[in-house]
C-alpha positions in Angstrom: -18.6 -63.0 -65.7 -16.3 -60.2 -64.9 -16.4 -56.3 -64.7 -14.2 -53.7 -65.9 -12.1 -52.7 -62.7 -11.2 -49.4 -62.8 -10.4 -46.8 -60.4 -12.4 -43.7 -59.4 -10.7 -40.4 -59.3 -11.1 -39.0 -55.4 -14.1 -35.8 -55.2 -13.5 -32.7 -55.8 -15.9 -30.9 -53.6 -15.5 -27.3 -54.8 -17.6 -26.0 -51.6 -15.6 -27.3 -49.0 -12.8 -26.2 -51.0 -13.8 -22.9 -50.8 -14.9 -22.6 -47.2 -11.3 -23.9 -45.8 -9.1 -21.2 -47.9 -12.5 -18.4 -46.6 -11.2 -19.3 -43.1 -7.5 -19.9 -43.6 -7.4 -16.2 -45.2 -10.2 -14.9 -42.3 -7.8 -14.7 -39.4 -3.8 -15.1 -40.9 -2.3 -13.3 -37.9 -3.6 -15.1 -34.3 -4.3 -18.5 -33.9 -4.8 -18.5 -29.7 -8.5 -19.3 -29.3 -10.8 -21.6 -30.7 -10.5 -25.1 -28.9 -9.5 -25.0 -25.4 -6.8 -27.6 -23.9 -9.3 -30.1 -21.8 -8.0 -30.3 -18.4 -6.1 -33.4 -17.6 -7.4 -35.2 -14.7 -5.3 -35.5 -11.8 -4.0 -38.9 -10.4 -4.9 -38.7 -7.1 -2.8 -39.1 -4.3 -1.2 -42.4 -3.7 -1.5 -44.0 0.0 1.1 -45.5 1.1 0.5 -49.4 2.4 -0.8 -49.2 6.2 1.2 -51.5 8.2 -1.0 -51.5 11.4 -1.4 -54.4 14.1 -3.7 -56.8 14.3 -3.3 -58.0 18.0 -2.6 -55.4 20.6 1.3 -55.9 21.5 2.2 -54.8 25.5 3.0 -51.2 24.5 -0.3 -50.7 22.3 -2.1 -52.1 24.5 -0.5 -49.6 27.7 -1.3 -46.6 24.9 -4.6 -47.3 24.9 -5.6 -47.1 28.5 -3.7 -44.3 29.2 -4.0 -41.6 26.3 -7.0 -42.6 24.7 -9.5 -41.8 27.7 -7.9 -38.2 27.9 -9.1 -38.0 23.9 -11.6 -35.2 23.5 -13.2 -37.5 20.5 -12.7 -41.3 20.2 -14.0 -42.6 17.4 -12.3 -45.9 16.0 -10.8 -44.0 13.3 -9.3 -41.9 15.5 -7.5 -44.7 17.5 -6.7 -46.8 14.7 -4.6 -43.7 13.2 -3.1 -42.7 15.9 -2.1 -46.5 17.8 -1.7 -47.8 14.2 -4.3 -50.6 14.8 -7.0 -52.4 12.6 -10.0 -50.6 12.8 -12.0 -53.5 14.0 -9.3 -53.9 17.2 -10.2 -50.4 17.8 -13.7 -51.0 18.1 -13.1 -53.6 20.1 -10.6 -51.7 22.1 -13.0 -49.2 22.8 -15.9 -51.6 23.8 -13.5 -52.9 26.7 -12.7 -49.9 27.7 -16.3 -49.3 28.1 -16.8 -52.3 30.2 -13.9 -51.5 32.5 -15.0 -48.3 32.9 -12.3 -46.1 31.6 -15.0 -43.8 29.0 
């Protein structure tokens, strides 16, 4: 069994028709407005790769004992930035210097 094929002719929707040559002729002149741009969102800043120790080294470790008790706050973030260490040796750094006395 088979059907006619044929092709149908696309709508002709007078309305919409209408409305779009209403609003091109509404406002001819200025076209600013309407839709704003969406801000874009930023990218963030990049870190660069940290490349701090993992052991203390002789001149880390002579650092440590003598500028970080003069520190007015010494958290391990603190140390870690400034001695470029690991932030676990810095806590540990800070627990011996707490057993020795030094904070």
């Amino acid at each position: 069994r088979s059907y006619p094929s044929f092709a149908m002719p696309p709508k002709n929707d007078k309305k919409k028709d209408a409305e779009k040559s209403a609003k091109k002729d509404k406002y001819p002149v200025s076209k600013s407005g309407g839709k704003a741009k969406m801000k874009k969102w930023s990218k963030g800043r990049v870190r660069g790769k940290l490349n701090n120790l993992v052991l203390f080294n002789k001149a880390t470790y002579y650092k440590l004992c003598k500028e970080v008790p003069n520190y007015k706050l010494i958290p391990p973030a603190v140390i870690s930035e400034r001695l470029e260490i690991h932030g676990s040796l810095a806590r540990a750094a800070l627990q011996e210097l707490l057993s020795k006395g030094f904070i």
